[in-house]
N, CA, C and O atoms as a Tinker XYZ file with bonds, in Angstrom:
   308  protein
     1  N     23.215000  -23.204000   -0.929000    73     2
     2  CA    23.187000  -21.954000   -1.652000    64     1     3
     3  C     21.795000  -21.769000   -2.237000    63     2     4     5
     4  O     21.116000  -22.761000   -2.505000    81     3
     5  N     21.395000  -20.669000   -2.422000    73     3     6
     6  CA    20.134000  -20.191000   -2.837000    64     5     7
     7  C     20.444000  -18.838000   -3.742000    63     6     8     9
     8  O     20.853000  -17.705000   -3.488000    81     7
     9  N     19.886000  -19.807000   -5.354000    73     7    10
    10  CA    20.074000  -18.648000   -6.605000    64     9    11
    11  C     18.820000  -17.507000   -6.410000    63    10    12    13
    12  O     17.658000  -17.742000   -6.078000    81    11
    13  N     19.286000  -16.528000   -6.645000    73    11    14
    14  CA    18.829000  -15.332000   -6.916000    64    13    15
    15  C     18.644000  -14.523000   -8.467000    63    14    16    17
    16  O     19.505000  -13.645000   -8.523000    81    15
    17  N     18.119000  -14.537000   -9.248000    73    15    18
    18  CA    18.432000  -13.719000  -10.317000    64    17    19
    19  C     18.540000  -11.622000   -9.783000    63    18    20    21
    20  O     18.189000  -10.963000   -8.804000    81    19
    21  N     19.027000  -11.409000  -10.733000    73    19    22
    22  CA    18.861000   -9.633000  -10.924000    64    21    23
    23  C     17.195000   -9.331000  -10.736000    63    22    24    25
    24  O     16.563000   -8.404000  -10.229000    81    23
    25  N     16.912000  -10.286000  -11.243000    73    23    26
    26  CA    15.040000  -10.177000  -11.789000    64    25    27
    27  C     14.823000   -8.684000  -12.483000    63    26    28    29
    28  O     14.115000   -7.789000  -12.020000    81    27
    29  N     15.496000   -8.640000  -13.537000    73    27    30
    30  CA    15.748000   -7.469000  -14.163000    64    29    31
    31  C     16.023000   -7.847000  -15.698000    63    30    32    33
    32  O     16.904000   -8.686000  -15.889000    81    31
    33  N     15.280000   -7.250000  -16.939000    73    31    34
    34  CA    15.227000   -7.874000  -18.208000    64    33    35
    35  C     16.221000   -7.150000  -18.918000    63    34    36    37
    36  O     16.411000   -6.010000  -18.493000    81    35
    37  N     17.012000   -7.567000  -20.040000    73    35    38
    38  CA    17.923000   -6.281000  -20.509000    64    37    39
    39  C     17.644000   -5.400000  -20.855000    63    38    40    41
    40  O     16.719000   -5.477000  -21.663000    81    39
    41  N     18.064000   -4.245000  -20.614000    73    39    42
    42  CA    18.050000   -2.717000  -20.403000    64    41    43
    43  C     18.394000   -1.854000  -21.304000    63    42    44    45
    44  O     18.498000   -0.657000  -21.039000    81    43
    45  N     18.609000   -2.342000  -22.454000    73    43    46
    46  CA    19.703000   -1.419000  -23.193000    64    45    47
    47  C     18.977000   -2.469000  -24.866000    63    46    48    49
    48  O     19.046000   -1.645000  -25.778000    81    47
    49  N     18.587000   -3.378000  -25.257000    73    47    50
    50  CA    18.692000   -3.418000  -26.517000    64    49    51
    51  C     17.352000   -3.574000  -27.129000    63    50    52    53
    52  O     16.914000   -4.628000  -27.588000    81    51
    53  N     16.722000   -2.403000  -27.094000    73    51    54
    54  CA    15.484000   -1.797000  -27.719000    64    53    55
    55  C     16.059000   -0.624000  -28.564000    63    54    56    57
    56  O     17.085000   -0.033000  -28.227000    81    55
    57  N     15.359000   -0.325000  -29.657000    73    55    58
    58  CA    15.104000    1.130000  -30.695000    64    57    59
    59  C     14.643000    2.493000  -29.582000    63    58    60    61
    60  O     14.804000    3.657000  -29.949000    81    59
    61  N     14.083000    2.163000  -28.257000    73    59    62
    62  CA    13.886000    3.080000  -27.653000    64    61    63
    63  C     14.206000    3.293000  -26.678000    63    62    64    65
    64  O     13.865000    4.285000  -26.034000    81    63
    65  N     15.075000    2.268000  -26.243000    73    63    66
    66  CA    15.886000    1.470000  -24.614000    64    65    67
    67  C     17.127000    3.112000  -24.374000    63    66    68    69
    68  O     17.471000    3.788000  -25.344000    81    67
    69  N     17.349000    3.263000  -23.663000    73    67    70
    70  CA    18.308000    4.238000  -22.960000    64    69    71
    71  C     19.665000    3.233000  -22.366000    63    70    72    73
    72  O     19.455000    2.117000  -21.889000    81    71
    73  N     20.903000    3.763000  -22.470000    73    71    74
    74  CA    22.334000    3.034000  -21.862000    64    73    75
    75  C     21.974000    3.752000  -20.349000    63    74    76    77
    76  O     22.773000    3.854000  -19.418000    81    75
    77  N     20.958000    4.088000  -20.357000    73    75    78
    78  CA    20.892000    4.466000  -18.528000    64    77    79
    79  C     20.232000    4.123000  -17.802000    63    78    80    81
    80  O     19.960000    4.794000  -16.806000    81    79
    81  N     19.535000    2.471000  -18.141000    73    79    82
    82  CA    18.616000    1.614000  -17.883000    64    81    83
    83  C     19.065000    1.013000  -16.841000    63    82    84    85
    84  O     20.268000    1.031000  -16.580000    81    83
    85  N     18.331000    0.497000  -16.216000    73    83    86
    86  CA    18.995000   -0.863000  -15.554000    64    85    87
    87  C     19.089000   -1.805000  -16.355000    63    86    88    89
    88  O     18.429000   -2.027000  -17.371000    81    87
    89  N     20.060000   -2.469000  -15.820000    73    87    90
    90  CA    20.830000   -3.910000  -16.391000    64    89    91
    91  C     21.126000   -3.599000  -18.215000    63    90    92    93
    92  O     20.713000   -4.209000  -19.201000    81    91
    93  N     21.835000   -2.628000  -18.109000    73    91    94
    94  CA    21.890000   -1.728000  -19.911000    64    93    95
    95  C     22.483000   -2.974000  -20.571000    63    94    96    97
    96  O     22.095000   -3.341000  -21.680000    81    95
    97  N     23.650000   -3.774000  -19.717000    73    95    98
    98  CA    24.500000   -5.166000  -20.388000    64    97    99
    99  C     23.677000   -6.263000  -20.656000    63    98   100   101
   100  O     23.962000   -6.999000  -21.600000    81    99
   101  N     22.446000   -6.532000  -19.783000    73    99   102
   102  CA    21.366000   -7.529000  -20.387000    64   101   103
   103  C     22.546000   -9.090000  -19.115000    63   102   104   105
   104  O     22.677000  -10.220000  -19.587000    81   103
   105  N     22.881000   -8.906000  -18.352000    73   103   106
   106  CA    23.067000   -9.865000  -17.459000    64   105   107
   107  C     21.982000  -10.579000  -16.834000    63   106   108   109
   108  O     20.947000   -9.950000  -16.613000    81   107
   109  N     22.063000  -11.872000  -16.494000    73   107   110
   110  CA    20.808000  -12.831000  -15.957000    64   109   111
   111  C     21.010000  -13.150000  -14.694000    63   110   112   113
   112  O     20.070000  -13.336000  -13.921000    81   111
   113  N     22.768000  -13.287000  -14.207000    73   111   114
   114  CA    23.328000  -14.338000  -13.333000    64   113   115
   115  C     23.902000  -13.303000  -12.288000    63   114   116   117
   116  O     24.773000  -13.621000  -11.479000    81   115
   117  N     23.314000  -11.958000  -12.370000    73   115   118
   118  CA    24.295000  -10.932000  -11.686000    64   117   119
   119  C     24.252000   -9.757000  -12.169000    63   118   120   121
   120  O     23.538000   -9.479000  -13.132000    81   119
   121  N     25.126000   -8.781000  -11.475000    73   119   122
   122  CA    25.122000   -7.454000  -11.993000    64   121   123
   123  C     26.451000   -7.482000  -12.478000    63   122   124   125
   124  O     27.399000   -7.996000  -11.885000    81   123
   125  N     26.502000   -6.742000  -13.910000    73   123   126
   126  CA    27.989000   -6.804000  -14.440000    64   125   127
   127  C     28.285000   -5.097000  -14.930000    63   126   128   129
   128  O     27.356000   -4.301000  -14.794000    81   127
   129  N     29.321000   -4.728000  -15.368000    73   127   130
   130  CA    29.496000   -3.382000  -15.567000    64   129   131
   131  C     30.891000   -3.463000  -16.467000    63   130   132   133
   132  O     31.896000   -4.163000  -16.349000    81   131
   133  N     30.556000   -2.568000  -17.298000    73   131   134
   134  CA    31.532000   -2.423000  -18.390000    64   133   135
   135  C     32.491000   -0.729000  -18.353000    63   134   136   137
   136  O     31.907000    0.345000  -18.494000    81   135
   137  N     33.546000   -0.817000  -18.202000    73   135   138
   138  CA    34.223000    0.226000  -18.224000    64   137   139
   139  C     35.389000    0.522000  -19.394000    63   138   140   141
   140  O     35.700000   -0.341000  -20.215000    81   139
   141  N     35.915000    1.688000  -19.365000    73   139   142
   142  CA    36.768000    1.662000  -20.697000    64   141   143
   143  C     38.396000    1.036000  -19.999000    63   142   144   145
   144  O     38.772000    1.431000  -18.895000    81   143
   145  N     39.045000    0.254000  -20.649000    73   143   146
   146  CA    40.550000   -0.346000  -20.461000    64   145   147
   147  C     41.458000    0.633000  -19.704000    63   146   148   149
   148  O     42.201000    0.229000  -18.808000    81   147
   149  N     41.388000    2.039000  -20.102000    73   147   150
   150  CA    41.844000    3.018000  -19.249000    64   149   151
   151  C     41.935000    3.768000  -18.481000    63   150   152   153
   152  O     42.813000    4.506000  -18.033000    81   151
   153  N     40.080000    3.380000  -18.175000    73   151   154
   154  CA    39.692000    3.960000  -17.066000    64   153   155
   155  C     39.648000    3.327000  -15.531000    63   154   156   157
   156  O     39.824000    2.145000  -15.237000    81   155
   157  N     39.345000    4.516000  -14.563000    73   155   158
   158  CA    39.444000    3.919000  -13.201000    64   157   159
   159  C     38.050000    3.325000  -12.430000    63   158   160   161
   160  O     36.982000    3.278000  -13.041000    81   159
   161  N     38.165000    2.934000  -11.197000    73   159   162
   162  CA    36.870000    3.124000  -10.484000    64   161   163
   163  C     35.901000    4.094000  -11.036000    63   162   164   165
   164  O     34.846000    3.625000  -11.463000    81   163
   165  N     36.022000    4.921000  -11.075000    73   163   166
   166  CA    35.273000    6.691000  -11.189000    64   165   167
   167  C     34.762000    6.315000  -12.696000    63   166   168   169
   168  O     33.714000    6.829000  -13.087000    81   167
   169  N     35.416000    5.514000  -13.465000    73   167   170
   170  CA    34.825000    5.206000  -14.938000    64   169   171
   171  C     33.715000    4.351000  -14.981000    63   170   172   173
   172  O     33.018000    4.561000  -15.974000    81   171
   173  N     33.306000    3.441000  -14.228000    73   171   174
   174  CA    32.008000    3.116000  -13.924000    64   173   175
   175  C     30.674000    3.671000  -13.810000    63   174   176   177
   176  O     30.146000    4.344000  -12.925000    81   175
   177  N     30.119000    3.073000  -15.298000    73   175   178
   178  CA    28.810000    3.624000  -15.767000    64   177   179
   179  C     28.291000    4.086000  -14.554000    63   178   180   181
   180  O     28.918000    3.662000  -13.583000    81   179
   181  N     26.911000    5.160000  -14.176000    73   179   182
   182  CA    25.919000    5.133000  -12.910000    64   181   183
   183  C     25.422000    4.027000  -13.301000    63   182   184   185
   184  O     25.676000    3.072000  -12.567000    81   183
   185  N     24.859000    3.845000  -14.121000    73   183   186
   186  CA    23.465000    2.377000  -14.765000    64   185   187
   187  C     24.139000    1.305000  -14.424000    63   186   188   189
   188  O     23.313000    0.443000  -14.125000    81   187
   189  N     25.294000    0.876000  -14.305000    73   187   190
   190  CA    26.044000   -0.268000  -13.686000    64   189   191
   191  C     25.652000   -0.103000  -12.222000    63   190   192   193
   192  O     24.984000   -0.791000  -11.451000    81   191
   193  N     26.215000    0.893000  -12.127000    73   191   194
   194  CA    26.232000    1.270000   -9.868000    64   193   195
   195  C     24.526000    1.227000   -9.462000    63   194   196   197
   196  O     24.257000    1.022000   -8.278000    81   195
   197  N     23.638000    1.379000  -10.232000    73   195   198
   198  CA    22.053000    1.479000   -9.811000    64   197   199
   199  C     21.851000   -0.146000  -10.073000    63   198   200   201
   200  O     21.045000   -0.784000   -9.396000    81   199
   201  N     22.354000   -0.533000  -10.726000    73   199   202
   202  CA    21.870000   -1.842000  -11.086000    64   201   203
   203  C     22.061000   -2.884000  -10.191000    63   202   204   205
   204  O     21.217000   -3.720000   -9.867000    81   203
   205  N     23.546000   -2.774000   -9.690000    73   203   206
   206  CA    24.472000   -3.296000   -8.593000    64   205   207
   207  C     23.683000   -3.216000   -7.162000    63   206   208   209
   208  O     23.405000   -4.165000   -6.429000    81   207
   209  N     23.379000   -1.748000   -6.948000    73   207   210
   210  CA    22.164000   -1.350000   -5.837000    64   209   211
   211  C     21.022000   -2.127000   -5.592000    63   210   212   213
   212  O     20.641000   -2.528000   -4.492000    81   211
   213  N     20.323000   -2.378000   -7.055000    73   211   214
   214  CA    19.376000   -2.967000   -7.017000    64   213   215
   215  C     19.380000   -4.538000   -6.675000    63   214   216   217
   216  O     18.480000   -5.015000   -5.984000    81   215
   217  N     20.473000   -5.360000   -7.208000    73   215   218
   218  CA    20.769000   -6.835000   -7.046000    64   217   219
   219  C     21.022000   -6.374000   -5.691000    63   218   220   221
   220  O     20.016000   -6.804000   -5.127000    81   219
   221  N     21.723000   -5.766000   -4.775000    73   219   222
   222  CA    22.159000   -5.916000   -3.742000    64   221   223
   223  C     20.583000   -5.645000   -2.483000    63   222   224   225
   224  O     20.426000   -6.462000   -1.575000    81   223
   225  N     19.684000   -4.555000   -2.632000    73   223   226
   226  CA    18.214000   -4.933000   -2.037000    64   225   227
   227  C     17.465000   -6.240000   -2.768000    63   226   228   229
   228  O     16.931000   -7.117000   -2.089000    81   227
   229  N     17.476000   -6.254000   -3.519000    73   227   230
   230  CA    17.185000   -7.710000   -4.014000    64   229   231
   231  C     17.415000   -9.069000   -3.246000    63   230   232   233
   232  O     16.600000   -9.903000   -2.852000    81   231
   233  N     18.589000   -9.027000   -3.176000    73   231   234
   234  CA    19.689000  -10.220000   -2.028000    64   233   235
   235  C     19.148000   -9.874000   -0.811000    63   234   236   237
   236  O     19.194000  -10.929000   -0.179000    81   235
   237  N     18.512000   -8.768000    0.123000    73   235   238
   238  CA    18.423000   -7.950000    1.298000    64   237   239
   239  C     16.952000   -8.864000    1.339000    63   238   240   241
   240  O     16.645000   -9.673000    2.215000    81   239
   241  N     16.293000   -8.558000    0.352000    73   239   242
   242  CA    14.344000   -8.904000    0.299000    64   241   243
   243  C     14.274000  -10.538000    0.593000    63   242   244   245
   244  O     13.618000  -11.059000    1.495000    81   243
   245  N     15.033000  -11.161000   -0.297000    73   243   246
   246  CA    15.105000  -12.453000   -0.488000    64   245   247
   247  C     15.424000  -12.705000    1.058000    63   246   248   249
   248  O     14.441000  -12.904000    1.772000    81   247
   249  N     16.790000  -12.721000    1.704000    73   247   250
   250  CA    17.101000  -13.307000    2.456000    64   249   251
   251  C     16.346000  -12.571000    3.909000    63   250   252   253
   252  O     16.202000  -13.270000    4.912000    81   251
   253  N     16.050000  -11.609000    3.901000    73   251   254
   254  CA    14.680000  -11.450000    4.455000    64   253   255
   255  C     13.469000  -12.171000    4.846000    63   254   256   257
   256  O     12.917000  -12.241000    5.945000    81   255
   257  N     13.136000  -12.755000    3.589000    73   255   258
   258  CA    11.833000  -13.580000    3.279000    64   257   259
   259  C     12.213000  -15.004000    4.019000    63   258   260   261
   260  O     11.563000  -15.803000    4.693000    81   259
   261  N     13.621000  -14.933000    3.555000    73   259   262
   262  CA    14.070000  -16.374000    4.268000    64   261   263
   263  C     14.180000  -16.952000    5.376000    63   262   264   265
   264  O     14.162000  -18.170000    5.550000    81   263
   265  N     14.344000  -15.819000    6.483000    73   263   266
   266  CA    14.371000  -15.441000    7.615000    64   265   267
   267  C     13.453000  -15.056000    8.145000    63   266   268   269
   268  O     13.626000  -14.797000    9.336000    81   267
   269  N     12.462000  -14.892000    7.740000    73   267   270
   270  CA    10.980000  -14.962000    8.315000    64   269   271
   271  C     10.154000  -15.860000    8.102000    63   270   272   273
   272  O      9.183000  -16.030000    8.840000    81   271
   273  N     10.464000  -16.776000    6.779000    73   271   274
   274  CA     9.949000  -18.417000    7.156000    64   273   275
   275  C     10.674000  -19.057000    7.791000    63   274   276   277
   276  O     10.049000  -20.032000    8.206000    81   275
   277  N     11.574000  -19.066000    8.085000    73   275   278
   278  CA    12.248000  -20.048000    9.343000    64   277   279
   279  C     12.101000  -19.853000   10.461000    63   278   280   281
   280  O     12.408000  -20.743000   11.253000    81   279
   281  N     11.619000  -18.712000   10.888000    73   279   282
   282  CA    10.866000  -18.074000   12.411000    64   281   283
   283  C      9.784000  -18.447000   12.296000    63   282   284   285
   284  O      9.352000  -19.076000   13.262000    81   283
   285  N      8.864000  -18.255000   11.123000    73   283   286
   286  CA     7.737000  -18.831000   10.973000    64   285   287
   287  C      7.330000  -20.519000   11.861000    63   286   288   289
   288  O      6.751000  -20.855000   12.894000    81   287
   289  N      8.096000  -21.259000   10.626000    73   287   290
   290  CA     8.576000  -22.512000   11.104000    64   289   291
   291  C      8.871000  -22.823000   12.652000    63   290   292   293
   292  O      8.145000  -23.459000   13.416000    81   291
   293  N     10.134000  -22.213000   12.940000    73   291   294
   294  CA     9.782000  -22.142000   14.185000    64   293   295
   295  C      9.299000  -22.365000   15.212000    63   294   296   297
   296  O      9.566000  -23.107000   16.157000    81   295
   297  N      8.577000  -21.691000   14.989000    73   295   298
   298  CA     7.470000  -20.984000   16.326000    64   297   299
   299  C      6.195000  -22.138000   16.319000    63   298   300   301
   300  O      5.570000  -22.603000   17.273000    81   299
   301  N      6.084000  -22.379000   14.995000    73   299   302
   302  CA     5.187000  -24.080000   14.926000    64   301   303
   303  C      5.206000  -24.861000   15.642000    63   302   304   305
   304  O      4.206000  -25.313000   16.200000    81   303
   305  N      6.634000  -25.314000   15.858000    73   303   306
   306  CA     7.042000  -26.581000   16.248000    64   305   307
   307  C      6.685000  -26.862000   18.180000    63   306   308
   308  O      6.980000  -27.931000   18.713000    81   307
């Protein structure tokens, strides 16, 4: 396995920070999202769903990178 962070700082707890930040929850280990107890799918912040987006090209870049040093490698040998 190969850790990944968000690589994203918390979003939300500044005097001038916006709840429409990325990573507004301040997560390290992932993208997390907070909804109300009664709400549905559709109750999911956007700033959760952009954030989620973002870890998910994030995961895309990385394992990318990963996959082009091992071709790298490769092709050495």
């Amino acid at each position: 396995m190969i850790w990944g962070s968000l690589g994203l700082a918390p979003g939300w707890n500044a005097l001038d920070a916006s709840e429409h930040g990325l990573n507004r929850l301040g997560f390290w280990a992932g993208a997390g999202a907070q909804t109300p107890l009664d709400g549905g799918a559709e109750a999911v912040h956007p700033a959760d769903i952009a954030t989620a987006e973002r870890l998910g090209a994030r995961v895309a870049e990385q394992a990318a990178a990963l996959v082009a040093g091992r071709s790298a490698l490769a092709t050495r040998a």
